[in-house]
C-alpha positions, 0 to 999 in steps of 0.5 A: 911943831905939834902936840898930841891930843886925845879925849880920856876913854872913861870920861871924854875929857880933852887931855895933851901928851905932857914932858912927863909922859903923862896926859894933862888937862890943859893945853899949856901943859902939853909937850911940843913934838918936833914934825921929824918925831910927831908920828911916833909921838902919835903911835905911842899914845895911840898905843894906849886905847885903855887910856885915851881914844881919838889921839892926833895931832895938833899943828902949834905956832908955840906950845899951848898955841893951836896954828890958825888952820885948827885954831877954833876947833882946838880953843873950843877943846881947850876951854871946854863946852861952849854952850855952857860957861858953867861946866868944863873948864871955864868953870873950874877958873880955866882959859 
């Protein structure tokens, strides 16, 4: 299982490919990709360079839960800056 993952091309903010086609901010939201439909999940939001940059794939364990192998670097990107507890999303009452 995988989600796809992506930084807004205006912002930079974190954001995963949702059910309804849309990007949402927070990894609960995401939509879980089967491996079999993973890359063509990735080409579609790559096909979207107005939109998102950097979009790849996230291996899950469950939706909203990163594998081991990727797990610090996904859970530092789901919750936001680390060196700052009062910006990103832990400020807004996130993860």
């Amino acid at each position: 299982m995988k989600i796809v993952t992506a930084h807004i091309l205006q912002t930079g903010e974190v954001v995963y490919w949702a059910a309804n086609g849309a990007w949402a901010k927070r990894i609960e939201d995401a939509a879980p990709i089967s491996d079999e439909l993973a890359d063509d999940a990735l080409a579609i939001a790559r096909s979207q360079p107005t939109i998102v940059t950097n979009a790849y794939l996230v291996g899950v364990e469950a939706p909203g839960r990163p594998s081991p192998r990727e797990f610090l670097r996904e859970t530092i990107r789901a919750n936001g800056p680390s060196v700052r507890r009062d910006l990103g999303k832990q400020a807004e009452g996130g993860q």
